[in-house]
Biopython code that builds the backbone (N, CA, C, O; Angstrom):
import numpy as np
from Bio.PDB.StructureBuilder import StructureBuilder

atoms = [
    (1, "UNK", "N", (123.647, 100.332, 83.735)),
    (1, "UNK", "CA", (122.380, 99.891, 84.282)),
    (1, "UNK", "C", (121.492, 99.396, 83.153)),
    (1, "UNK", "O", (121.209, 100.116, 82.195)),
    (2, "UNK", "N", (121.046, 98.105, 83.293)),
    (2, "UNK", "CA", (119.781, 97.808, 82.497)),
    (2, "UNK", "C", (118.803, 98.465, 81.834)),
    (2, "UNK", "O", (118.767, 99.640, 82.199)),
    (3, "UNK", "N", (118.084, 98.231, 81.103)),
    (3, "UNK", "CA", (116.779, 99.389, 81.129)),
    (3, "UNK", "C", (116.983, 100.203, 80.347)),
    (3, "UNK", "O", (116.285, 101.129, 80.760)),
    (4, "UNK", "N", (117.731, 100.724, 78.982)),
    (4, "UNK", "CA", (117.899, 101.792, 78.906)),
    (4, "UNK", "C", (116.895, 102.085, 77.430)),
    (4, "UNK", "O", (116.392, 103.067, 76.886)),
    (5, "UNK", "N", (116.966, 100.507, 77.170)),
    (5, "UNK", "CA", (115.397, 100.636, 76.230)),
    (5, "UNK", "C", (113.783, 100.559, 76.130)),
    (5, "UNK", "O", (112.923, 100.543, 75.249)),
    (6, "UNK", "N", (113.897, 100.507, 78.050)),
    (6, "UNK", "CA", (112.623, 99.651, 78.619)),
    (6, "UNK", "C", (111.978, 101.727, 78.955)),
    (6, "UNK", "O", (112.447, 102.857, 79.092)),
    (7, "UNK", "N", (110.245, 100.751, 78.912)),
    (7, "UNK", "CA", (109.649, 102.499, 79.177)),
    (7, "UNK", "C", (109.403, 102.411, 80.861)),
    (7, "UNK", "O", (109.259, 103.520, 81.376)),
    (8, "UNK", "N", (109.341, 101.380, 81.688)),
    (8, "UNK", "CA", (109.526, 101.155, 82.792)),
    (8, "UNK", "C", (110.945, 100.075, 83.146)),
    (8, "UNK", "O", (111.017, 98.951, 82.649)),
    (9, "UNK", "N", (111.975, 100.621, 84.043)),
    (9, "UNK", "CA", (113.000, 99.800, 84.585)),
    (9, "UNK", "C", (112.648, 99.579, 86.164)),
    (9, "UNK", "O", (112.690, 100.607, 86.840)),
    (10, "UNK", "N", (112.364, 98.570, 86.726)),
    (10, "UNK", "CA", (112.371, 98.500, 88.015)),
    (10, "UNK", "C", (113.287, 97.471, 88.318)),
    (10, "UNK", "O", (113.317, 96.418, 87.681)),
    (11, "UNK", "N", (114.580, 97.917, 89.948)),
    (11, "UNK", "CA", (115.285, 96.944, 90.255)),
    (11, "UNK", "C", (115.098, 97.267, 91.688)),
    (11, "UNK", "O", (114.674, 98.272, 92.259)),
    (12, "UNK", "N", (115.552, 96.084, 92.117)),
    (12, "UNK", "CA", (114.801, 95.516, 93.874)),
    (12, "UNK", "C", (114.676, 96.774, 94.492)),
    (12, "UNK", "O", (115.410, 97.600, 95.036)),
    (13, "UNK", "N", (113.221, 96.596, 94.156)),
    (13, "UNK", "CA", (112.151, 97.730, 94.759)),
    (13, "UNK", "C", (111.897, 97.041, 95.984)),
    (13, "UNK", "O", (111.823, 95.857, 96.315)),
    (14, "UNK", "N", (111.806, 97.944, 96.451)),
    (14, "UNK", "CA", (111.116, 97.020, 98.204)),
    (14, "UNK", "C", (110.223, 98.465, 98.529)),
    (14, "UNK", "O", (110.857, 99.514, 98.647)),
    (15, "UNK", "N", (108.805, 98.465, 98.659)),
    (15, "UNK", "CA", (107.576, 99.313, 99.476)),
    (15, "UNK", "C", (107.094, 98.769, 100.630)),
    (15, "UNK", "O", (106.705, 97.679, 101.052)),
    (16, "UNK", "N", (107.280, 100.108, 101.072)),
    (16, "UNK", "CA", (106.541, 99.574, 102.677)),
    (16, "UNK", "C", (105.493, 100.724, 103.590)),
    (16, "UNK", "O", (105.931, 101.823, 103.930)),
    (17, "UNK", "N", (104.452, 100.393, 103.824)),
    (17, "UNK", "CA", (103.751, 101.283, 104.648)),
    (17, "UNK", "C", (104.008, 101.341, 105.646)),
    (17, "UNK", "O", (104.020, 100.222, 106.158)),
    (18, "UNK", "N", (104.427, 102.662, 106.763)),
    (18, "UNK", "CA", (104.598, 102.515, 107.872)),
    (18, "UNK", "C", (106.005, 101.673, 107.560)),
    (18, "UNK", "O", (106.788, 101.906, 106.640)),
    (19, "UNK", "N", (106.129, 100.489, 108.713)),
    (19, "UNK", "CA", (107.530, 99.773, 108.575)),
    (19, "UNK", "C", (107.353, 98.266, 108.535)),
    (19, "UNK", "O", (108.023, 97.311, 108.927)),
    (20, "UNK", "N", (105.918, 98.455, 107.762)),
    (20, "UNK", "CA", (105.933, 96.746, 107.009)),
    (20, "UNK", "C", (105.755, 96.380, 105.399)),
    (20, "UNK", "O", (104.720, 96.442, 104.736)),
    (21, "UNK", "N", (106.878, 96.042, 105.042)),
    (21, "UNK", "CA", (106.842, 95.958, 103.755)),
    (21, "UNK", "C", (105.966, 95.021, 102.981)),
    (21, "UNK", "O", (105.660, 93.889, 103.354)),
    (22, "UNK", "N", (105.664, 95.489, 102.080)),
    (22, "UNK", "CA", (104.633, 94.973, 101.352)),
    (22, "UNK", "C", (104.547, 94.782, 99.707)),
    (22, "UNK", "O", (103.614, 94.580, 98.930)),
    (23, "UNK", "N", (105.731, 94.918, 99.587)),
    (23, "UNK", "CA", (106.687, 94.579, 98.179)),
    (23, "UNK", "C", (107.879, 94.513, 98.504)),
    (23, "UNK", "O", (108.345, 95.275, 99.351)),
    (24, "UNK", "N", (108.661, 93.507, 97.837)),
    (24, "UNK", "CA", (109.931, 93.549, 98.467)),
    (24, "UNK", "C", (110.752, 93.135, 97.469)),
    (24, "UNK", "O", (110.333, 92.119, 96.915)),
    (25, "UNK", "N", (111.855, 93.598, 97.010)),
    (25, "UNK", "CA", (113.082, 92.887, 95.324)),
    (25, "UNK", "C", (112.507, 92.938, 94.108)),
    (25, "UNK", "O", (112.763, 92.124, 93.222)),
    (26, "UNK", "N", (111.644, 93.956, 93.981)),
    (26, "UNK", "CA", (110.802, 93.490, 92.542)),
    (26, "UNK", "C", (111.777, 94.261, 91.550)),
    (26, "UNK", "O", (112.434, 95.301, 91.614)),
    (27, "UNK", "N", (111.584, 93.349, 90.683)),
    (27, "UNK", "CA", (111.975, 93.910, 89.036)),
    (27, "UNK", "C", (111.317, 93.734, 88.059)),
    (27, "UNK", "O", (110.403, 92.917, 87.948)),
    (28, "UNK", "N", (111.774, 94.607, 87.109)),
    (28, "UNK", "CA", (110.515, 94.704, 85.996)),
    (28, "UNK", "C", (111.209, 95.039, 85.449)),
    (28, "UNK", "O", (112.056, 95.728, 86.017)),
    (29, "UNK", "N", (111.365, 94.771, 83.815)),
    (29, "UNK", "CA", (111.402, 95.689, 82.591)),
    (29, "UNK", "C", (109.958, 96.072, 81.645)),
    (29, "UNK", "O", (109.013, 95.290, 81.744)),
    (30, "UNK", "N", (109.876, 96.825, 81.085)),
    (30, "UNK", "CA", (108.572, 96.621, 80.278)),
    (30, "UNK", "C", (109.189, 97.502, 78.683)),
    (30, "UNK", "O", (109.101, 98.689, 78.370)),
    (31, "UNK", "N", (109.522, 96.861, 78.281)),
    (31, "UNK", "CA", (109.991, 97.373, 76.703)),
    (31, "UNK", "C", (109.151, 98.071, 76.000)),
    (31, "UNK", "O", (108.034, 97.738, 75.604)),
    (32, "UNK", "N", (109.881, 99.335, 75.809)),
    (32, "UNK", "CA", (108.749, 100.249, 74.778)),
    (32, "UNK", "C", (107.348, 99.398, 73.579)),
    (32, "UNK", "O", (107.580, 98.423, 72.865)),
    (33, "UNK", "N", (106.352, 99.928, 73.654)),
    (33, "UNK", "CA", (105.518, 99.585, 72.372)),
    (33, "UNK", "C", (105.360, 97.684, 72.838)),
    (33, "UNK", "O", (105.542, 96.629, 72.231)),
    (34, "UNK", "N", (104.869, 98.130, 74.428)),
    (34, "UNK", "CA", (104.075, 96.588, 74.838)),
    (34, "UNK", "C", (103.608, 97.425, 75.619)),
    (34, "UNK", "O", (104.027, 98.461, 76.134)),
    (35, "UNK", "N", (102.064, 96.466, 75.667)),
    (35, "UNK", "CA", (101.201, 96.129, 76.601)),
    (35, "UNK", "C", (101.340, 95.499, 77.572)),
    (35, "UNK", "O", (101.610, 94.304, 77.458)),
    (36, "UNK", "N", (101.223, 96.007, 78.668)),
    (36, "UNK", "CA", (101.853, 95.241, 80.125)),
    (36, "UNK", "C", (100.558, 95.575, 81.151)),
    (36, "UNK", "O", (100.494, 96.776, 81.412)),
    (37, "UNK", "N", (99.578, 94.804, 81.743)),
    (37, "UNK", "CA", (98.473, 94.627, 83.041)),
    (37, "UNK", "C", (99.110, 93.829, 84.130)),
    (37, "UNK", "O", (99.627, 92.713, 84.075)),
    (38, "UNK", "N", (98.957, 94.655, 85.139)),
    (38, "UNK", "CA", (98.792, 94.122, 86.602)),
    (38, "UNK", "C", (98.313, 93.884, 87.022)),
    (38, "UNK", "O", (97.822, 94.799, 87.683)),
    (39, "UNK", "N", (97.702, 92.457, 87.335)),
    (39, "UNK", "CA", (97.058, 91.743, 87.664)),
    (39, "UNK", "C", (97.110, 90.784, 88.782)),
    (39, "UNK", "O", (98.017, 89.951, 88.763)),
    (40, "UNK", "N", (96.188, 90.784, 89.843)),
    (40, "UNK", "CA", (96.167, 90.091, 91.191)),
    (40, "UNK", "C", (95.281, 90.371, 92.181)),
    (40, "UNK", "O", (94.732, 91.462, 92.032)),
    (41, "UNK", "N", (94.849, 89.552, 93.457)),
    (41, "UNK", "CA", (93.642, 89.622, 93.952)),
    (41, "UNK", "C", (94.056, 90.647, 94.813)),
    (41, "UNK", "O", (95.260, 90.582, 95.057)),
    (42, "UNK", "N", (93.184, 92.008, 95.611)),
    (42, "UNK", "CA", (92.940, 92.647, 96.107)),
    (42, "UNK", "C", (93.899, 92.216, 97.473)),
    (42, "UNK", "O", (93.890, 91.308, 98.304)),
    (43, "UNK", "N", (94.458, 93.035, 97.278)),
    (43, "UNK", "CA", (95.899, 93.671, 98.790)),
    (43, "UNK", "C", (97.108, 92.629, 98.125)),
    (43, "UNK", "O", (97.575, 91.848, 98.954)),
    (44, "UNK", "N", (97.592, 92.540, 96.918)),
    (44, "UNK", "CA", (98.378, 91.802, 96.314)),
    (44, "UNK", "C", (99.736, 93.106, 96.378)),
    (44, "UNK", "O", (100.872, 92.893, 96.801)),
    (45, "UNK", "N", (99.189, 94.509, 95.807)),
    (45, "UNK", "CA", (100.098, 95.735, 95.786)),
    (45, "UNK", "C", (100.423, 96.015, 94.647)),
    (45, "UNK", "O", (101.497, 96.421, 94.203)),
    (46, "UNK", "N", (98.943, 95.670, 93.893)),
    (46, "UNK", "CA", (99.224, 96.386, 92.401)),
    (46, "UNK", "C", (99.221, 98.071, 92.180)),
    (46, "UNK", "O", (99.726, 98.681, 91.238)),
    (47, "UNK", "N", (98.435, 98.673, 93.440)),
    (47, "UNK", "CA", (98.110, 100.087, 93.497)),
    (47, "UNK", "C", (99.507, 100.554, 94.117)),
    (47, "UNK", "O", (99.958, 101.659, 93.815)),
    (48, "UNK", "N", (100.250, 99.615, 95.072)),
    (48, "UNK", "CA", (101.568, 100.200, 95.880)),
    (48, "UNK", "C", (102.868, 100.376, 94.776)),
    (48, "UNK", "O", (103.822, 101.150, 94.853)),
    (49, "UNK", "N", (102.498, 99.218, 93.566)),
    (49, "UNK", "CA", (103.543, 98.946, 92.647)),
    (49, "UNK", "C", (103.358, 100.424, 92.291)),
    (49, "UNK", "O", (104.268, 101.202, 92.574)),
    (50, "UNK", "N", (102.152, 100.906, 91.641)),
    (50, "UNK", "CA", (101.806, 101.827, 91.298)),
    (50, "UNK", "C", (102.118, 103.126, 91.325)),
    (50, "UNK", "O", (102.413, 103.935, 90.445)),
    (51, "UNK", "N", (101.999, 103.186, 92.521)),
    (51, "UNK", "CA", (102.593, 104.709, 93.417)),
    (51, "UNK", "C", (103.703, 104.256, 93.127)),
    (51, "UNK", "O", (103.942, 104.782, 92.040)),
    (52, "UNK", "N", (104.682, 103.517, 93.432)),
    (52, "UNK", "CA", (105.717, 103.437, 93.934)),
    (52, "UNK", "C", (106.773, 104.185, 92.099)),
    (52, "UNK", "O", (107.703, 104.988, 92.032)),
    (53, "UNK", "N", (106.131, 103.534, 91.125)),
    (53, "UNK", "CA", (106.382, 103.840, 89.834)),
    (53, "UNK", "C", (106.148, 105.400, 89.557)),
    (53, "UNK", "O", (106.773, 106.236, 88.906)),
    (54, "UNK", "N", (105.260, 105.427, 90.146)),
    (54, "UNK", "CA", (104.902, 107.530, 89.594)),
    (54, "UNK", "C", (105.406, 108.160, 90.927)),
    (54, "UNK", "O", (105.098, 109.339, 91.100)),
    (55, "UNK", "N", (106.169, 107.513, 91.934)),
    (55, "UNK", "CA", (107.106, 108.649, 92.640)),
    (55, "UNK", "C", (105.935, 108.822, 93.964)),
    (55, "UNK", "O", (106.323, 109.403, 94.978)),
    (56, "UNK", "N", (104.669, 108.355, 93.906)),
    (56, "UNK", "CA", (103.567, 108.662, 94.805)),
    (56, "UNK", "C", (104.071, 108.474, 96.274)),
    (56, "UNK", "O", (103.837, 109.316, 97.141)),
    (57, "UNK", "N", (104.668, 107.502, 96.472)),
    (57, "UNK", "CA", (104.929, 106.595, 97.827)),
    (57, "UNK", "C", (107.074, 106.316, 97.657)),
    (57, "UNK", "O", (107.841, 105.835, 96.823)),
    (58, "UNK", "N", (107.163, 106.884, 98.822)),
    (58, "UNK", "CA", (108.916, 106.580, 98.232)),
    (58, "UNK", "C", (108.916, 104.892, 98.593)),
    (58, "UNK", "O", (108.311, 104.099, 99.315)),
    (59, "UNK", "N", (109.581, 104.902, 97.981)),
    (59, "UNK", "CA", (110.277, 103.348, 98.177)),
    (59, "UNK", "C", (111.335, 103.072, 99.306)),
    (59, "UNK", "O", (111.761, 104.158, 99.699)),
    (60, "UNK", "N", (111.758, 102.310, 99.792)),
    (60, "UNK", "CA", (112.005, 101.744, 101.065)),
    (60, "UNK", "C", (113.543, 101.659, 100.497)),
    (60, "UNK", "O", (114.435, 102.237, 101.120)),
    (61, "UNK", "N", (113.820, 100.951, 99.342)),
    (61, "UNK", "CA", (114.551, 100.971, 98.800)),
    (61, "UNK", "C", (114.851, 99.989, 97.186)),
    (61, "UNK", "O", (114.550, 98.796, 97.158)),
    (62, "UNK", "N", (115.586, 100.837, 95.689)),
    (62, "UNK", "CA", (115.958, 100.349, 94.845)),
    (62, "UNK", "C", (115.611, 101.631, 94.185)),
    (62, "UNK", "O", (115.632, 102.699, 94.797)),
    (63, "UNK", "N", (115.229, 101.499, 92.695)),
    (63, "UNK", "CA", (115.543, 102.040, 91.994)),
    (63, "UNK", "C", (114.453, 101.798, 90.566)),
    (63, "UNK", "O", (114.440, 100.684, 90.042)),
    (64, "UNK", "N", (113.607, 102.872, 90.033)),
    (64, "UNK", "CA", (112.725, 103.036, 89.337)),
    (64, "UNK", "C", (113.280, 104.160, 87.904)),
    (64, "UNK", "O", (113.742, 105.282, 88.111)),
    (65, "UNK", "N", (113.171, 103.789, 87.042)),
    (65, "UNK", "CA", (113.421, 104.714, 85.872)),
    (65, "UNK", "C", (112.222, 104.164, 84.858)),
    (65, "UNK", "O", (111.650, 103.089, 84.678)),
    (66, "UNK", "N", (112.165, 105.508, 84.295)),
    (66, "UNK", "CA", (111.187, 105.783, 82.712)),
    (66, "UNK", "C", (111.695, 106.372, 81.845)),
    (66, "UNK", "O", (112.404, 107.330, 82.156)),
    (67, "UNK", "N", (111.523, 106.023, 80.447)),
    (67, "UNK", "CA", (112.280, 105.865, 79.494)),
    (67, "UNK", "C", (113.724, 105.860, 79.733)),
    (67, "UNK", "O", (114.349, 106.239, 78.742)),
    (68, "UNK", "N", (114.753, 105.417, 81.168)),
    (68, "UNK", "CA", (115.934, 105.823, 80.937)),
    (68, "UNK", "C", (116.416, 106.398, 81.895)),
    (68, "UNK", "O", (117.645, 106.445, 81.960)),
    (69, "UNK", "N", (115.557, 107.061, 83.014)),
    (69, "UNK", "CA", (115.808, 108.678, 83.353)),
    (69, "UNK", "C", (115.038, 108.299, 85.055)),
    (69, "UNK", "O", (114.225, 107.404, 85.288)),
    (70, "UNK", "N", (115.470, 109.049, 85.793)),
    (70, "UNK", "CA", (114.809, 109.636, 87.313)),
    (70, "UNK", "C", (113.334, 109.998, 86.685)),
    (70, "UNK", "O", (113.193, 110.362, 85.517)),
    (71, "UNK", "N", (112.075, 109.823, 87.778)),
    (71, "UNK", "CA", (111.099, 110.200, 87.667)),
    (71, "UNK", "C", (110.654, 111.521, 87.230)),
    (71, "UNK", "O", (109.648, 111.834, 86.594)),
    (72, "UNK", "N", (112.178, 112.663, 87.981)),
    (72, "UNK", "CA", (111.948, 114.008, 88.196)),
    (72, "UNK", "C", (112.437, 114.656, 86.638)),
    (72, "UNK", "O", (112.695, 115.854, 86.525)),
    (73, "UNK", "N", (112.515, 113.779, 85.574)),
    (73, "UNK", "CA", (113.188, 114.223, 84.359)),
    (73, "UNK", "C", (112.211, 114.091, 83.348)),
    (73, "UNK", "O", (112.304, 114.637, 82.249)),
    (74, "UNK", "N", (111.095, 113.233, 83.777)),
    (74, "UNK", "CA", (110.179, 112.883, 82.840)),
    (74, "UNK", "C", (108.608, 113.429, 83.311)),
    (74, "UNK", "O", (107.667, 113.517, 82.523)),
    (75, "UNK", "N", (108.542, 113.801, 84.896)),
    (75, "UNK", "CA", (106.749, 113.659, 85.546)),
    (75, "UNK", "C", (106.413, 114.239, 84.821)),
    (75, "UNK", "O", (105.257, 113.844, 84.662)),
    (76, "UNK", "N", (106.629, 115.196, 83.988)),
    (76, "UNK", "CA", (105.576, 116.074, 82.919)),
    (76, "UNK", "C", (104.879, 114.863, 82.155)),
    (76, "UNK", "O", (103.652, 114.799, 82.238)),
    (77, "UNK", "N", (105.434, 114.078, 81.556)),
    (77, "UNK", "CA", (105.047, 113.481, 80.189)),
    (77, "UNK", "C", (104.546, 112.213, 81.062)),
    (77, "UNK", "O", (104.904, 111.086, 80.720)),
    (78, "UNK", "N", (103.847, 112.374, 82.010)),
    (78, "UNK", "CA", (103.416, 111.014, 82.730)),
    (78, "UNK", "C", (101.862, 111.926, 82.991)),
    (78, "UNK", "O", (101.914, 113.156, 82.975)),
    (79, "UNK", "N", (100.409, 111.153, 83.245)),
    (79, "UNK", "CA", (99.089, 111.294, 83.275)),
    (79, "UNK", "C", (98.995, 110.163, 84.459)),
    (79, "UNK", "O", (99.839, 109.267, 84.475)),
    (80, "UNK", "N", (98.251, 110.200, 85.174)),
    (80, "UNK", "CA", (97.414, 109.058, 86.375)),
    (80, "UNK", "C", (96.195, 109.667, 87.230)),
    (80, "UNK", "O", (95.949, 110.632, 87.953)),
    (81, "UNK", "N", (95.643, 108.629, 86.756)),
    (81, "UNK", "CA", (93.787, 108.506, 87.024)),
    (81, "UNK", "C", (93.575, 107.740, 88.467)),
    (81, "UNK", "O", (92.912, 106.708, 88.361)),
    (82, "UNK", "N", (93.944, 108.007, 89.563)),
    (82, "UNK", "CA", (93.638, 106.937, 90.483)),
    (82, "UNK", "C", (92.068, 106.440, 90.442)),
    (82, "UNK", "O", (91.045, 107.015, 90.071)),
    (83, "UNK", "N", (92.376, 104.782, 91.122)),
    (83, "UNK", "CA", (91.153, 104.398, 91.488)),
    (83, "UNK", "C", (90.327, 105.369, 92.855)),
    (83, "UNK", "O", (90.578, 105.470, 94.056)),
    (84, "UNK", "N", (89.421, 105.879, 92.095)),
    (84, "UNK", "CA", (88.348, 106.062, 93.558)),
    (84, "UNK", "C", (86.889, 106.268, 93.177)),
    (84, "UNK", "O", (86.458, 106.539, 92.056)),
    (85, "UNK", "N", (86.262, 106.108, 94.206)),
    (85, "UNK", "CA", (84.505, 105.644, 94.055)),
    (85, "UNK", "C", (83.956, 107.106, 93.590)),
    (85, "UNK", "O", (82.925, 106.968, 92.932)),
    (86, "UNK", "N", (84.344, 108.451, 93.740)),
    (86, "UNK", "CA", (84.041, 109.752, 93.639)),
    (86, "UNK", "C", (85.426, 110.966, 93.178)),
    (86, "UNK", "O", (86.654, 110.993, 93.260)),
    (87, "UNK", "N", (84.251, 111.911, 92.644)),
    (87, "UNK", "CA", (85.198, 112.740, 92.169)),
    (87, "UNK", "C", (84.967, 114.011, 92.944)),
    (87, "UNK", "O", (83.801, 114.350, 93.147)),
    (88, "UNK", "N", (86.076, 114.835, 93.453)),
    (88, "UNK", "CA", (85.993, 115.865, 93.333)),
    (88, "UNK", "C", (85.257, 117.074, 92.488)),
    (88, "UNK", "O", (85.517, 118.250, 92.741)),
]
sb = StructureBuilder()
sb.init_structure("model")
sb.init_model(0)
sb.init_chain("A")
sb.init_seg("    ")
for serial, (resi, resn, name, xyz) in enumerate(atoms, 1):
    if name == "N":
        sb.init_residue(resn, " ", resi, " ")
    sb.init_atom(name, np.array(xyz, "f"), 0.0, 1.0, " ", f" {name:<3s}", serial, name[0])
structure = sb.get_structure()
């Protein structure tokens, strides 16, 4: 499998709320020691990419790795700040 030097591997990811998808075949590499922004106008599914990367939202179907590995090998060494207007 690809990816094995990338700190994000994504292969045809497909997300879907309910049973309409709203990402569909995405891939990504993002190679250690880069800067990588997601960028796009509001309901594009930069927040779904999102979840979908930290395990938040399952995926419909494909396949997500960090540094290498299943989500469930690494969630310790992962941090996320969601967007919201208030805090607890």
């Amino acid at each position: 499998m690809e990816g094995t030097n990338s700190v994000i591997h994504i292969e045809d990811l497909t997300m879907a709320y309910r049973d309409t998808p709203v990402l569909w075949d995405i891939d990504l590499d993002v190679p250690e020691c880069v800067r990588c922004a997601i960028v796009g106008p509001n309901g594009a599914g930069k927040s779904t990419l999102l979840r979908g990367i930290l395990g938040l939202l399952k995926p419909v179907s494909g396949a997500v790795l960090l540094w290498g590995k299943a989500l469930s090998a690494v969630h310790k060494q992962i941090a996320y700040v969601p967007q919201r207007g208030s805090v607890h």
